[in-house]
N, C-alpha and C positions, 0 to 999 in steps of 0.2 A: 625845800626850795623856798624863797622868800617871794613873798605874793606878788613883787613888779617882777617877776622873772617870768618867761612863757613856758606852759612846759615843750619840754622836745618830742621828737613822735619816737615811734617804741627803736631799738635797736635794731642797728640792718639785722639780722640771723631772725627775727622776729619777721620781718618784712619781705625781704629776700634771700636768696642763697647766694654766700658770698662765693665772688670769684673766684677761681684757682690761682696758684701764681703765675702757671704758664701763663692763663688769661689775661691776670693783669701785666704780665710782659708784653703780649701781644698787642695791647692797649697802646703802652708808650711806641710799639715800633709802629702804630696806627699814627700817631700823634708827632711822631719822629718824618714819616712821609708826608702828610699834611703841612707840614712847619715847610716843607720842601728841599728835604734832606734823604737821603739814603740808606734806611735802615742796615742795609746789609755791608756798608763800607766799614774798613778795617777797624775803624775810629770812634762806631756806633753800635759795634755786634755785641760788644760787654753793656753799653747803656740801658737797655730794660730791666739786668739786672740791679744795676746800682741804684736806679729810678724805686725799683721795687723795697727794694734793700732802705732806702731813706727813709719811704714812706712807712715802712712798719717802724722806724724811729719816731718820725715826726708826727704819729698818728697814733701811737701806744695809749693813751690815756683811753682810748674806745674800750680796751682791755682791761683797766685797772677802775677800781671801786673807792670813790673820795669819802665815803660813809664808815667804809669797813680802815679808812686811813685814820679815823678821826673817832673810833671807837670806844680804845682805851686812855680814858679822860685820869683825872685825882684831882684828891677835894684835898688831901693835908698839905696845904699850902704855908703854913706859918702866916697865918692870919691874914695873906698878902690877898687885898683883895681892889688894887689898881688897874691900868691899864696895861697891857702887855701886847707889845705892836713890833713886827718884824720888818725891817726896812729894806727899799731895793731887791726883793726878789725877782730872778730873772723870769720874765716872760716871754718863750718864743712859743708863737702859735701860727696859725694860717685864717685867711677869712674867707671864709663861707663862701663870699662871691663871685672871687676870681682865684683861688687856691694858693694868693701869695704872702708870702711872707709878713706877719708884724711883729716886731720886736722893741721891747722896752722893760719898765720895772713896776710892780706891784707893791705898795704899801699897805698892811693889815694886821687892826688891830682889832681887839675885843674885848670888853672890859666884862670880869668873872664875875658869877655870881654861883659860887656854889665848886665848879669845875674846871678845872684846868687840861690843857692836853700839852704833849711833848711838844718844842716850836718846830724841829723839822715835820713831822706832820702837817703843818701849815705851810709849810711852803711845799711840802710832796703837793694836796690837794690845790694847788696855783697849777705845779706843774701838770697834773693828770687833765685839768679841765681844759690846759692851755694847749695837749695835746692832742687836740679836736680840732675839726672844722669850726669856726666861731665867729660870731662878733664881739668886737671888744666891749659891749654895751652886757650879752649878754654872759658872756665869761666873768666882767664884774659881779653881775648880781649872782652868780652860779656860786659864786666862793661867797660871797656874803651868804648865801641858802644855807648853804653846805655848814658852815660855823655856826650860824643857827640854829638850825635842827639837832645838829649833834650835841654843843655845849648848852643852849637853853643862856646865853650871856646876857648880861643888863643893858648889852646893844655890842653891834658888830660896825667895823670902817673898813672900806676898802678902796682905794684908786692906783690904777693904773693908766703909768704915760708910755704911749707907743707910738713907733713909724711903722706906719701902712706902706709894705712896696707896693700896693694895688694903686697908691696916689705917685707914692715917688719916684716908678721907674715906668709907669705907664700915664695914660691918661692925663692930667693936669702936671704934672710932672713937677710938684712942690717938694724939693729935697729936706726942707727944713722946718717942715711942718710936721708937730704930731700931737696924739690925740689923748686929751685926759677924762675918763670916766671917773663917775664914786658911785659908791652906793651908802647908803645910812640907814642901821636900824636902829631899834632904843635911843639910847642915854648920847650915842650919837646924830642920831633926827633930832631930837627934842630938844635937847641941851646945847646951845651954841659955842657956850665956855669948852665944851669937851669936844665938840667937833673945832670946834677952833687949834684947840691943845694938838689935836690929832693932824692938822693941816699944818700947822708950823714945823711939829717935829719931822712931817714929811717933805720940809720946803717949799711947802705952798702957800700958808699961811702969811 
């Protein structure tokens, strides 16, 4: 993990016992009658399962290992030893603090020093971390860690632009706002030529 990142506390099964799924059914028809609705109306007796059904979509990366994605690296590159940056990767995740939706696109790039890994690897590990409860602050540095650790690169880029429905469809209710993180390590921090290089090719520059 890249040292502005927090670490996270241990996984729930560490912490607690997770819920059943009857459980976490009965949760949403808790949260169904609350809202001031009718669990048991014709039109809401399937919803707990669908509710459920989602969330093991939109929550799968709690399951899956961004480490063990980004394992089998190679060094016989044909001398190529530039920058290799995958652009617009899809980000849908959730935030942390009201469980809604943010979606947008993740640019990441990481210049080799030694090691290469396959590019869909790099975008699975966007999608596992993006699979979590998150802030977009720390979802950035999580995938900047993650390429880090595992490739040992002469520096890591990564930004992501997303809309927050926790802004756009509640609270301040700004539809046309959204929000750019980065992160920089090496040849990226240091280097402004190349963090430069790296902001243009991604439109921002």
């Amino acid at each position: 993990m890249d040292g502005n990142a927090k670490p996270r506390p241990a996984p729930l099964a560490a912490v607690v016992k997770k819920p059943t799924r009857e459980e976490a059914m009965e949760a949403v028809r808790t949260l169904l009658a609350w809202a001031g609705d009718n669990p048991a109306r014709e039109g809401l007796l399937d919803t707990p399962r669908r509710v459920v059904d989602a969330y093991e979509e939109w929550f799968q990366g709690y399951d899956a290992d961004p480490v063990k994605e980004l394992s089998k690296t190679f060094e016989d590159v044909g001398g190529y030893h530039d920058l290799v940056m995958l652009k617009k990767i899809d980000v849908e995740s959730h935030c942390e603090h009201h469980m809604a939706a943010f979606l947008g696109k993740a640019w990441v790039a990481y210049m080799p020093a030694g090691k290469v890994v396959g590019i869909s690897k790099i975008a699975r590990v966007v999608e596992i971390f993006a699979k979590r409860l998150q802030s977009q602050e720390t979802l950035t540095a999580q995938i900047a860690g993650a390429l880090e650790s595992a490739l040992a690169p002469a520096g890591v880029a990564v930004l992501i632009d997303a809309e927050h429905q926790c802004m756009t469809t509640r609270g301040v209710r700004h539809k046309d706002v959204t929000t750019v993180t980065t992160q920089f390590t090496g040849v990226f921090e240091t280097d402004s030529e190349i963090r430069n290089r790296f902001l243009k090719l991604a439109g921002y520059g």
